[in-house]
PDB file of N, CA, C, O and CB in Angstrom:
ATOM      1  N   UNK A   1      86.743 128.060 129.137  1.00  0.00           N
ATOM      2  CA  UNK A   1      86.389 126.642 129.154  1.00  0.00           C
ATOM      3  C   UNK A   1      86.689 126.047 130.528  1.00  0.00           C
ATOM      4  O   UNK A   1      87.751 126.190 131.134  1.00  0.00           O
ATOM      5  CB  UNK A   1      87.154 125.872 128.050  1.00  0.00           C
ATOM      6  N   UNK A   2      85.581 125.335 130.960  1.00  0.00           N
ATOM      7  CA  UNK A   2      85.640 124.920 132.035  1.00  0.00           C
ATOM      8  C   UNK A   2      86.875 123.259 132.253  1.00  0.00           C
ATOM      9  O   UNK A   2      87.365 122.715 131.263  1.00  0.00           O
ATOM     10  CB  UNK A   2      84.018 124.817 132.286  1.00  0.00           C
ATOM     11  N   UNK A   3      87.056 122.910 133.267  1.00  0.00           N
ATOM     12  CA  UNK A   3      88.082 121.559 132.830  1.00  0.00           C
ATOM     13  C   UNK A   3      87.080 120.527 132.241  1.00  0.00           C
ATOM     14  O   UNK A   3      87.241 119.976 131.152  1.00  0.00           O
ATOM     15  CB  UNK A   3      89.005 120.743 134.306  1.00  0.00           C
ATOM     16  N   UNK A   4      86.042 120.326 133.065  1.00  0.00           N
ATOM     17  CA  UNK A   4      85.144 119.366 132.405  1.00  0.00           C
ATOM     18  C   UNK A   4      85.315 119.690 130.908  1.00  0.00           C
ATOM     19  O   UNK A   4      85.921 118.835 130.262  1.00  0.00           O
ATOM     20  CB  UNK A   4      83.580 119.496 132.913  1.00  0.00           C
ATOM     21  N   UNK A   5      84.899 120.740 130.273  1.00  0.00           N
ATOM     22  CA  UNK A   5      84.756 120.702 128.693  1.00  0.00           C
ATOM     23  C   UNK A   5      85.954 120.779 128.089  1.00  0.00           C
ATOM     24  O   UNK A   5      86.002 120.528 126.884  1.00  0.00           O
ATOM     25  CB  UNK A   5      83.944 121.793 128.104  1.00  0.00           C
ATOM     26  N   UNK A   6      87.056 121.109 128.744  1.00  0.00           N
ATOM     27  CA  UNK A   6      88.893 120.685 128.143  1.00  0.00           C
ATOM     28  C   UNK A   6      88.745 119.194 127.936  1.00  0.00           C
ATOM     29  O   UNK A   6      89.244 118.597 126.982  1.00  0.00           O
ATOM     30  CB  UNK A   6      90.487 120.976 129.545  1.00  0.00           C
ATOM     31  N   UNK A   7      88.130 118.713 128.757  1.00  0.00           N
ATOM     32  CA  UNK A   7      88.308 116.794 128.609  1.00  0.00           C
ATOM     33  C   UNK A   7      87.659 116.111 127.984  1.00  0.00           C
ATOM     34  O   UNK A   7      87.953 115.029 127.477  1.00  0.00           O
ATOM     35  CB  UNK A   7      88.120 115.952 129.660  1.00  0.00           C
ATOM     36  N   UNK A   8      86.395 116.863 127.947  1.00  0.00           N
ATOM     37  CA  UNK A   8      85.381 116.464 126.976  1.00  0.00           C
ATOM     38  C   UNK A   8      85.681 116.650 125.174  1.00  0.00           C
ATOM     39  O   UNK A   8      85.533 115.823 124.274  1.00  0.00           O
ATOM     40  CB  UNK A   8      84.117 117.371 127.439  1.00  0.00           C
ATOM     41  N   UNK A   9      86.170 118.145 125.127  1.00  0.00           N
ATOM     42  CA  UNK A   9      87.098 118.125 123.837  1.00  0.00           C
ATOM     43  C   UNK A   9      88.525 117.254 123.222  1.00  0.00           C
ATOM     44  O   UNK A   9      88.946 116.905 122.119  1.00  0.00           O
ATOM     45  CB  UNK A   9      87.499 119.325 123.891  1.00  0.00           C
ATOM     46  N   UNK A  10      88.984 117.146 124.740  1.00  0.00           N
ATOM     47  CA  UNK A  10      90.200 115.839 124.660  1.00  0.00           C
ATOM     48  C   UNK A  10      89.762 114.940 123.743  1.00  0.00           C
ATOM     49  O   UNK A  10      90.182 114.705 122.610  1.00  0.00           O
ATOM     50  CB  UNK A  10      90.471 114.912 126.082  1.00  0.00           C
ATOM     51  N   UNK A  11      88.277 114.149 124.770  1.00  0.00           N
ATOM     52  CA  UNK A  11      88.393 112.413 124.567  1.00  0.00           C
ATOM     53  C   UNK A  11      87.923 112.689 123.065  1.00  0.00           C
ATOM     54  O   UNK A  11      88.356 111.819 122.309  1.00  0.00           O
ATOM     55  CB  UNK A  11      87.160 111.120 125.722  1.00  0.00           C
ATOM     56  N   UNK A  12      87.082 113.756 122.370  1.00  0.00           N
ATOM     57  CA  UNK A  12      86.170 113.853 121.234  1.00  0.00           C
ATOM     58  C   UNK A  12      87.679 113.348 119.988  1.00  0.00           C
ATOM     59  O   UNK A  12      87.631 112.523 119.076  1.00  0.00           O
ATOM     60  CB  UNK A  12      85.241 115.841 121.080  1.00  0.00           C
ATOM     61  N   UNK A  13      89.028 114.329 120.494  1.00  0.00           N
ATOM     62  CA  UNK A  13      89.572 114.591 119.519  1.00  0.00           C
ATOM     63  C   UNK A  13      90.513 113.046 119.671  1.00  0.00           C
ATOM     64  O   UNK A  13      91.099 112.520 118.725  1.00  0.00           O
ATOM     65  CB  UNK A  13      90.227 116.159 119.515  1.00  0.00           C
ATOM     66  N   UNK A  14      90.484 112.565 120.937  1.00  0.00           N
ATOM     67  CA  UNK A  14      91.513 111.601 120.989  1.00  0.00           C
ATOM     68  C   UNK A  14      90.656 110.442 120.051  1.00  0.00           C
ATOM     69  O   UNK A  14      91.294 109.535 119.516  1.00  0.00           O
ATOM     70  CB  UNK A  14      91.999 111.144 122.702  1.00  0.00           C
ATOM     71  N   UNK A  15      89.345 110.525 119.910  1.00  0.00           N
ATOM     72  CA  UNK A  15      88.628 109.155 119.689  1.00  0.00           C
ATOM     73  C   UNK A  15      88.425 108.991 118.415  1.00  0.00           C
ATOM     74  O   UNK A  15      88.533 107.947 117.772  1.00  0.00           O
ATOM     75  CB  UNK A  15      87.336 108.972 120.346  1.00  0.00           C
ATOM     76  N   UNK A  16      88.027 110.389 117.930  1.00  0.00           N
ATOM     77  CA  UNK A  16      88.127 110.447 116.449  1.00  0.00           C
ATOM     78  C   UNK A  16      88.975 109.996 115.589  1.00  0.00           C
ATOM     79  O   UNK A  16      88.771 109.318 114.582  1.00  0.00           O
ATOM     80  CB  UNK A  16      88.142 111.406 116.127  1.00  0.00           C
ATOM     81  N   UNK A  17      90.413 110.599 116.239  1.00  0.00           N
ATOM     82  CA  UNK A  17      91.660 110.161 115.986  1.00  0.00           C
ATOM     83  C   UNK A  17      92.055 108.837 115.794  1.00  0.00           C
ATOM     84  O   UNK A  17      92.700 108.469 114.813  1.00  0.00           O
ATOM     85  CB  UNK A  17      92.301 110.546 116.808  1.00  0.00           C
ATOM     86  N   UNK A  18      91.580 107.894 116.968  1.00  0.00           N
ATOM     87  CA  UNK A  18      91.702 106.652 117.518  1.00  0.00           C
ATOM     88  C   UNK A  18      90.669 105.966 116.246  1.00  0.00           C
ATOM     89  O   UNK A  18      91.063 104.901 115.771  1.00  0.00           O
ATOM     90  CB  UNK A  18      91.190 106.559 119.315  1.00  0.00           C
ATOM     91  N   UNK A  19      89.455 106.519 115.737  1.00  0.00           N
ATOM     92  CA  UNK A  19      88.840 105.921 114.791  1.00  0.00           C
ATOM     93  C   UNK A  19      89.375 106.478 113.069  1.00  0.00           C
ATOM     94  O   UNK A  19      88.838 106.020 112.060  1.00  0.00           O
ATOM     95  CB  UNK A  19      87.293 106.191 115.199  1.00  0.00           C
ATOM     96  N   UNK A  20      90.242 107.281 113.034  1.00  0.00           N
ATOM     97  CA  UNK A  20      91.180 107.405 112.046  1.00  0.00           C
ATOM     98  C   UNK A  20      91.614 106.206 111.780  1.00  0.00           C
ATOM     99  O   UNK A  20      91.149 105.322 111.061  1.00  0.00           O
ATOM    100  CB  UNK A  20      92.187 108.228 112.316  1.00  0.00           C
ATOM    101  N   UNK A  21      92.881 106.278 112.655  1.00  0.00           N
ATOM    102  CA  UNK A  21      93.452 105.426 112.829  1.00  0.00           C
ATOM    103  C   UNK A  21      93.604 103.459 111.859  1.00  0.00           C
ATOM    104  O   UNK A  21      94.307 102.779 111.112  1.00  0.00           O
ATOM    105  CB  UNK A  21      93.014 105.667 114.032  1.00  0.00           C
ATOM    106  N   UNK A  22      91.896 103.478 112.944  1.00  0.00           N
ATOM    107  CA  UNK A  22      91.750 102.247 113.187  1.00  0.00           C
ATOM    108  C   UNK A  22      90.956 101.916 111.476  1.00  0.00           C
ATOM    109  O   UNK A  22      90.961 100.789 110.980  1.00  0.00           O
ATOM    110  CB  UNK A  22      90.821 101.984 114.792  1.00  0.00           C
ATOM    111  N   UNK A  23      90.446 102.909 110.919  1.00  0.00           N
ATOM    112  CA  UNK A  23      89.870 102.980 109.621  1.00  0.00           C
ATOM    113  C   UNK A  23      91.411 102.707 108.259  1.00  0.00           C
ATOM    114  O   UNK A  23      91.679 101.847 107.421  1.00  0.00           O
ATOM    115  CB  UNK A  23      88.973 104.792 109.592  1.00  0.00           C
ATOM    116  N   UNK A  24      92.031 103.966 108.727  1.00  0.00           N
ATOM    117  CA  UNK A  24      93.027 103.383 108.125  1.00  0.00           C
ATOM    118  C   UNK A  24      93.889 102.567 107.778  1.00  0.00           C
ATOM    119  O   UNK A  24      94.419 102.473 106.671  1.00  0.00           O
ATOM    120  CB  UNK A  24      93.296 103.594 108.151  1.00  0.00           C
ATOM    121  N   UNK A  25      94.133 101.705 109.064  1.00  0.00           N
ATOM    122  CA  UNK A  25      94.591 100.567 108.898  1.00  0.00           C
ATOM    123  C   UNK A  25      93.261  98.917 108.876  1.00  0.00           C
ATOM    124  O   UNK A  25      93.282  97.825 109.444  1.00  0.00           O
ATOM    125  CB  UNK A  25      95.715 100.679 110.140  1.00  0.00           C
ATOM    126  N   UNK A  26      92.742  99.277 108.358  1.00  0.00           N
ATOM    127  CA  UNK A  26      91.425  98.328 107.512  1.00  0.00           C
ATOM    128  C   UNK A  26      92.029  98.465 106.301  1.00  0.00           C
ATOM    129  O   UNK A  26      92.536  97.517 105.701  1.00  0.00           O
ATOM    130  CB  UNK A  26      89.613  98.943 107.458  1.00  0.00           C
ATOM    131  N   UNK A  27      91.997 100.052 105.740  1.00  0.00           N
ATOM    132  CA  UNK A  27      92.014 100.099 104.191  1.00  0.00           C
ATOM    133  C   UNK A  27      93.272  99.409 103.584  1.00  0.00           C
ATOM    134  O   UNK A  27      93.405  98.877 102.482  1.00  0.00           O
ATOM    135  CB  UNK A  27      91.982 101.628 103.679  1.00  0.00           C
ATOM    136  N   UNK A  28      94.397  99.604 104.879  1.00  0.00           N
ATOM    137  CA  UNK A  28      95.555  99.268 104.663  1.00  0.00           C
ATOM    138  C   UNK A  28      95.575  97.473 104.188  1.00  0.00           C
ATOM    139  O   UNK A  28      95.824  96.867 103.146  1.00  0.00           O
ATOM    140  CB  UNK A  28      96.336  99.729 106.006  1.00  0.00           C
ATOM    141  N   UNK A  29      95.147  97.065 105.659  1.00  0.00           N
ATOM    142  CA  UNK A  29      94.886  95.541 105.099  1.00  0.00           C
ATOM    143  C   UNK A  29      94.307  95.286 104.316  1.00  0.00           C
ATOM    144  O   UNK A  29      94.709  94.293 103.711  1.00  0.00           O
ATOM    145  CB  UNK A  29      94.439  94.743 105.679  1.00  0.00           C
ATOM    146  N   UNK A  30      93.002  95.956 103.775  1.00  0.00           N
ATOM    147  CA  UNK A  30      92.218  95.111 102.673  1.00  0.00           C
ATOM    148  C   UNK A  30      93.093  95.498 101.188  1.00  0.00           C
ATOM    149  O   UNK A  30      92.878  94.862 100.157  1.00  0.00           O
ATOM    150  CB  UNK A  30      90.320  95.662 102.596  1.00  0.00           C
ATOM    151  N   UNK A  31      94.182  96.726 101.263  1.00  0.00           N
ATOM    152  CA  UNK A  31      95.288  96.944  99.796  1.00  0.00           C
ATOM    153  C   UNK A  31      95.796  95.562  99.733  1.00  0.00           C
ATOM    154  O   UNK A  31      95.491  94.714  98.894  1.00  0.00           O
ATOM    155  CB  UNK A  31      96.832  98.209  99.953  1.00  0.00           C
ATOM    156  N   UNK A  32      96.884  95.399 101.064  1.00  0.00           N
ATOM    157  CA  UNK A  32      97.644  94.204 101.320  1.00  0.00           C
ATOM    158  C   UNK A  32      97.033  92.794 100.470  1.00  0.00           C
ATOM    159  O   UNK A  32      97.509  92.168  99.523  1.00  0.00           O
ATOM    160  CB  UNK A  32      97.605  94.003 102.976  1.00  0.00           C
ATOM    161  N   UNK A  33      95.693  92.597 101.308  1.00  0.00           N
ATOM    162  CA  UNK A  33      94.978  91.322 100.803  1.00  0.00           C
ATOM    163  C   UNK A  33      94.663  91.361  99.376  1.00  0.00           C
ATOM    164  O   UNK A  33      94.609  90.381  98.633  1.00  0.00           O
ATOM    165  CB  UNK A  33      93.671  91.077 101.537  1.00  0.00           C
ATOM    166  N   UNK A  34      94.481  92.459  99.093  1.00  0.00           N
ATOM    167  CA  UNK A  34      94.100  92.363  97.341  1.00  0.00           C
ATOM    168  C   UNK A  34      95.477  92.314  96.082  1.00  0.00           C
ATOM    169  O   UNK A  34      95.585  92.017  94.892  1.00  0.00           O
ATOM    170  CB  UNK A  34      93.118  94.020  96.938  1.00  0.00           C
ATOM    171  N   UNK A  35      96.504  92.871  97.359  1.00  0.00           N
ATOM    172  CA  UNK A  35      98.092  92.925  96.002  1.00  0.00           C
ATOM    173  C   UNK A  35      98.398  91.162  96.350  1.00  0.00           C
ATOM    174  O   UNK A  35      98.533  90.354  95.431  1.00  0.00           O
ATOM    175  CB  UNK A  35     100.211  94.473  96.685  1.00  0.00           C
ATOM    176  N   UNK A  36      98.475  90.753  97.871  1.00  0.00           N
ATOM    177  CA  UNK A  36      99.258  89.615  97.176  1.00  0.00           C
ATOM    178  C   UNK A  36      98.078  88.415  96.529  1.00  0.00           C
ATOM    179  O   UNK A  36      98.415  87.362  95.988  1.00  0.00           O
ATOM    180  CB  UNK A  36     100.399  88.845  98.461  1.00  0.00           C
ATOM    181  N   UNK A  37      97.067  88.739  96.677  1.00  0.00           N
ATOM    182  CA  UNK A  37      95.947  87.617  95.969  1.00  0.00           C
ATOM    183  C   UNK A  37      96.163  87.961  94.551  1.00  0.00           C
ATOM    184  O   UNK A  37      96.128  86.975  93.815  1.00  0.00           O
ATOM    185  CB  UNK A  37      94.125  87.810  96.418  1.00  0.00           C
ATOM    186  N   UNK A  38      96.316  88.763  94.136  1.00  0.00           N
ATOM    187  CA  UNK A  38      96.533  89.407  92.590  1.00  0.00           C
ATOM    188  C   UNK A  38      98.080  89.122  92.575  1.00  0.00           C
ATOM    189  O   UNK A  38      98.525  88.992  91.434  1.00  0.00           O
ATOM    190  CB  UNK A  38      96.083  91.318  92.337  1.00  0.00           C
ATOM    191  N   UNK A  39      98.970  88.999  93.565  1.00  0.00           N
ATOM    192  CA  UNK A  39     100.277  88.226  92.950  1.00  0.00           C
ATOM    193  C   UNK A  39     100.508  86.732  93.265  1.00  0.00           C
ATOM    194  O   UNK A  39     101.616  86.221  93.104  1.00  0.00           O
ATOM    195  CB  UNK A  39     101.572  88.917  93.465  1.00  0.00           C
ATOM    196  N   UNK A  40      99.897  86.337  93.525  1.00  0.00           N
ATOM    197  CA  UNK A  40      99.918  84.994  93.650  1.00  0.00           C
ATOM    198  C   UNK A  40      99.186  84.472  92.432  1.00  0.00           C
ATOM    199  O   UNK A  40      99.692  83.542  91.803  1.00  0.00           O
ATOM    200  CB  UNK A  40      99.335  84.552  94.960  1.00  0.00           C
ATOM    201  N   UNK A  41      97.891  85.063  92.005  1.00  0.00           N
ATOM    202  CA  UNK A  41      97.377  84.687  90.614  1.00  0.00           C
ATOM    203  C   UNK A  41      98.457  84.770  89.521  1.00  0.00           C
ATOM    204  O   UNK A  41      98.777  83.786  88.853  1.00  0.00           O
ATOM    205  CB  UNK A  41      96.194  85.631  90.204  1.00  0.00           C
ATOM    206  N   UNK A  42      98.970  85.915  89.380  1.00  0.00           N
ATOM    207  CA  UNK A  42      99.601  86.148  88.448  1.00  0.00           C
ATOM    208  C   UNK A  42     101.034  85.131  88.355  1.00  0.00           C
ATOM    209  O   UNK A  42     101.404  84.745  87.246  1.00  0.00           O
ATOM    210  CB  UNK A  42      99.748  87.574  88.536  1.00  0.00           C
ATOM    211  N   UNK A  43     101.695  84.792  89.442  1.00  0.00           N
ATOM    212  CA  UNK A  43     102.635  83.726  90.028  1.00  0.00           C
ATOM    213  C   UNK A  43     102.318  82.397  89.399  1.00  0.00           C
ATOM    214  O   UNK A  43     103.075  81.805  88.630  1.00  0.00           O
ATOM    215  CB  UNK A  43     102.497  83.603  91.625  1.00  0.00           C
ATOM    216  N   UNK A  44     100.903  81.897  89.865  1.00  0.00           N
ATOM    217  CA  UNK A  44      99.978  81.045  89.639  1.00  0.00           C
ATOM    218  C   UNK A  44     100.013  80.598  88.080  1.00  0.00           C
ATOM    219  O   UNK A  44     100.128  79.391  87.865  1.00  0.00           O
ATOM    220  CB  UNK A  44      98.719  81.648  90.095  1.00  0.00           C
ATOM    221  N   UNK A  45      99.905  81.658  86.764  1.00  0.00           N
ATOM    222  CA  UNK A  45      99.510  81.651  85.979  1.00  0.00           C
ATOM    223  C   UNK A  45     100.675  81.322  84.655  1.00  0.00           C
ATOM    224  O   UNK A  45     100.479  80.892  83.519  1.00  0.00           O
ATOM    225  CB  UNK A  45      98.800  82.663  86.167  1.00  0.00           C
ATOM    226  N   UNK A  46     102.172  81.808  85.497  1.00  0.00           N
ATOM    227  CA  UNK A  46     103.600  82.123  85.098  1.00  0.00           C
ATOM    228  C   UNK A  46     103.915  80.381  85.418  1.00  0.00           C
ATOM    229  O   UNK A  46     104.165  79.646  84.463  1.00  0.00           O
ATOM    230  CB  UNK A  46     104.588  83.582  86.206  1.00  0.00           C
ATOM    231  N   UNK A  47     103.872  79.838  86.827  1.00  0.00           N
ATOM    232  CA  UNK A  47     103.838  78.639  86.845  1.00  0.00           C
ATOM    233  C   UNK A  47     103.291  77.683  86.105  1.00  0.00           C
ATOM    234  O   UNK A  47     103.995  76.686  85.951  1.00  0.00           O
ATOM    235  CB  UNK A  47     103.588  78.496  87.619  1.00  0.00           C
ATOM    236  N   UNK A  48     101.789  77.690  85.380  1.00  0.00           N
ATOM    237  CA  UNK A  48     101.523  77.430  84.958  1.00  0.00           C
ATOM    238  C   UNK A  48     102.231  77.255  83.695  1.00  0.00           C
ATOM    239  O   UNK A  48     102.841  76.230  83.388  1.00  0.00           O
ATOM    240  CB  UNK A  48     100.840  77.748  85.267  1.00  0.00           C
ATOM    241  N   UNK A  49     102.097  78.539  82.815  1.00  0.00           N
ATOM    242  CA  UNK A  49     102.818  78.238  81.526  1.00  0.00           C
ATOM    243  C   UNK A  49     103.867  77.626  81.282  1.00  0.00           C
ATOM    244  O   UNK A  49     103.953  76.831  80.347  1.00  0.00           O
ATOM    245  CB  UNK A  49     103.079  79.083  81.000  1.00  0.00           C
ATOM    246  N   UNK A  50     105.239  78.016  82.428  1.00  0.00           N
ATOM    247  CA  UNK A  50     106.715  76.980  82.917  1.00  0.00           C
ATOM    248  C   UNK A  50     106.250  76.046  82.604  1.00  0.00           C
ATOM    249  O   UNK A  50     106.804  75.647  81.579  1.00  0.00           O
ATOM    250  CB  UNK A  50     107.349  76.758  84.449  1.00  0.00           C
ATOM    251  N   UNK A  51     105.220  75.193  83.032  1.00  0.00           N
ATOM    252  CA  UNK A  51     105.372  73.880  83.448  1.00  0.00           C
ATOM    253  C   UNK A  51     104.323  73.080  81.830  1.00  0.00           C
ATOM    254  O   UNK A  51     104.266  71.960  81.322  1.00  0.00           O
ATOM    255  CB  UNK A  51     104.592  73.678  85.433  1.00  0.00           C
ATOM    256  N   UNK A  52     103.948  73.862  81.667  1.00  0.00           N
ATOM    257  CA  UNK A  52     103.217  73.423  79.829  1.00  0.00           C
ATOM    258  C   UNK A  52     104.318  73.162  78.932  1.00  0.00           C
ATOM    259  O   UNK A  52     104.517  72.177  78.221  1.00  0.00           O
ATOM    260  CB  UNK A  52     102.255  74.875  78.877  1.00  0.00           C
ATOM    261  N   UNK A  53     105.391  74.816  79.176  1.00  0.00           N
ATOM    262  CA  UNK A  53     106.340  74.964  77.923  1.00  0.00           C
ATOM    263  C   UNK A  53     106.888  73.521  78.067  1.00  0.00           C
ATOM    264  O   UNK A  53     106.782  72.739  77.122  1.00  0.00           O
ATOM    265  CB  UNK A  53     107.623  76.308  77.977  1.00  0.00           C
ATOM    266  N   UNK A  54     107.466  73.160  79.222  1.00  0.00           N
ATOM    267  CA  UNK A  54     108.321  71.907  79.838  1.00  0.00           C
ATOM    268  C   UNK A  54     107.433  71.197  79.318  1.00  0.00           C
ATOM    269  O   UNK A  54     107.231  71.901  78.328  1.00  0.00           O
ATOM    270  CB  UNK A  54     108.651  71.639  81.470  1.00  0.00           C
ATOM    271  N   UNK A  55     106.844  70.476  79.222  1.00  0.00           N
ATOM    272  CA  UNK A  55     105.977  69.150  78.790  1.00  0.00           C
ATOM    273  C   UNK A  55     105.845  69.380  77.709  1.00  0.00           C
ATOM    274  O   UNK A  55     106.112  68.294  77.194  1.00  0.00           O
ATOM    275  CB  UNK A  55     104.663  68.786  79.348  1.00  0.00           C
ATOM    276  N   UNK A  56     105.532  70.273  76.658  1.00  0.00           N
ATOM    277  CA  UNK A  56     105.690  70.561  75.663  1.00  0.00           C
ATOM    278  C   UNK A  56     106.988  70.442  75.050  1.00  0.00           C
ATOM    279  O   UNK A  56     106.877  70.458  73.825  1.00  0.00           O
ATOM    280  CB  UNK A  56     105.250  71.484  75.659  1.00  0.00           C
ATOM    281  N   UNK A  57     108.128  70.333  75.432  1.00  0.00           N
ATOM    282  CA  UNK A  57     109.288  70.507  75.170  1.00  0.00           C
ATOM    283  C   UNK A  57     110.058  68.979  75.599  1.00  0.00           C
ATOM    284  O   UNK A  57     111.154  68.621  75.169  1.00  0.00           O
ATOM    285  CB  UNK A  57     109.720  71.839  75.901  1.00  0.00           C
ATOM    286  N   UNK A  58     109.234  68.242  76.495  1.00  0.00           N
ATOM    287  CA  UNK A  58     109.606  66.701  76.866  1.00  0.00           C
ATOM    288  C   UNK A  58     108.860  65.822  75.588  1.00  0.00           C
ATOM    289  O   UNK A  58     109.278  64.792  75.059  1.00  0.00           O
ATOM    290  CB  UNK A  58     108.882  66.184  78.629  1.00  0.00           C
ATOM    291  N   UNK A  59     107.656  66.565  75.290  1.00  0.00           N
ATOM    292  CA  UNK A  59     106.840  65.660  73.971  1.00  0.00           C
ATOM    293  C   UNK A  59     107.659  65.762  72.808  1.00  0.00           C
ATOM    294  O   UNK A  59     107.955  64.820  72.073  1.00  0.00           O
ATOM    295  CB  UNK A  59     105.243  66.273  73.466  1.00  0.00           C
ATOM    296  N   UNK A  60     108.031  67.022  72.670  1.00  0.00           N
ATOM    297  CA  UNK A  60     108.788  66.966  71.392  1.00  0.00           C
ATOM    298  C   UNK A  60     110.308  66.107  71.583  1.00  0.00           C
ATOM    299  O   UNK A  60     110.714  65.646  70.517  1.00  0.00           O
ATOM    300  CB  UNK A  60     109.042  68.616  70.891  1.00  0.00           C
ATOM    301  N   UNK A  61     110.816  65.950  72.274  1.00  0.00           N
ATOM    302  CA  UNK A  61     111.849  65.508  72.673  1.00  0.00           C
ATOM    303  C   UNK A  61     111.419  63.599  72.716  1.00  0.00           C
ATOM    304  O   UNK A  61     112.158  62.958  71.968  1.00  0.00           O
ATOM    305  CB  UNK A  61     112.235  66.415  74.137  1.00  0.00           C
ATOM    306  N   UNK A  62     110.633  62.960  73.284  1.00  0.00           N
ATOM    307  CA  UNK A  62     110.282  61.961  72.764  1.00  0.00           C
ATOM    308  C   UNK A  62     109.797  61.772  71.743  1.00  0.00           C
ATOM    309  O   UNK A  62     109.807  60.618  71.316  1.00  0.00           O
ATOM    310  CB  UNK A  62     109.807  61.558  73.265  1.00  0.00           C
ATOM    311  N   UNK A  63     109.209  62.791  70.987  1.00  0.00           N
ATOM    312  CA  UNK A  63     108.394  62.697  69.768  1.00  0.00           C
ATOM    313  C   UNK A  63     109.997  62.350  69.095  1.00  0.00           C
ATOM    314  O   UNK A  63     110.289  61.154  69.107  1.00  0.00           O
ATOM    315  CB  UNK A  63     107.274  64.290  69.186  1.00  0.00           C
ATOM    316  N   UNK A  64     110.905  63.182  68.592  1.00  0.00           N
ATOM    317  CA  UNK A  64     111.485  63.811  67.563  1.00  0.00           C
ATOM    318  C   UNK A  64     112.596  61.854  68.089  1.00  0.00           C
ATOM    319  O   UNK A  64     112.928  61.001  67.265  1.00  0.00           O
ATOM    320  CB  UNK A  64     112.195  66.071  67.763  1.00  0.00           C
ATOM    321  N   UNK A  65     112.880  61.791  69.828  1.00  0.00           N
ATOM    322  CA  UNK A  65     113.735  60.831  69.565  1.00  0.00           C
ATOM    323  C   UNK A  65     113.466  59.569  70.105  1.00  0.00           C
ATOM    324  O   UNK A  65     114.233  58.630  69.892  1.00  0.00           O
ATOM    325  CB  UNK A  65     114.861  61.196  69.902  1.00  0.00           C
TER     326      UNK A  65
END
């Protein structure tokens, strides 16, 4: 192998690599973006009920006194 084609095999393997990389950390962020949107719903939904039971629990409490 000539040097030209040592470098030419370099940049092939460095770039590929470099587009590994850069693929993988996409997939990475788009996991990220989908766990905490799916925990914030679920957060969302827990808050929710807290804050029903409570009013529910203030009605009966004026109701009863």
């Amino acid at each position: 192998m000539t040097k030209d084609e040592t470098l030419l095999v370099f940049t092939l393997v460095v770039s590929s690599s470099l587009v590994s990389v850069f693929l993988f950390g996409i997939l990475l962020f788009m996991v990220l973006i989908s766990t905490t949107r799916d925990f914030r719903e679920r957060t969302k939904s827990k808050l929710g009920k807290i804050m029903i039971w409570k009013i529910e629990r203030l009605h009966d409490e004026q109701s009863s006194g």
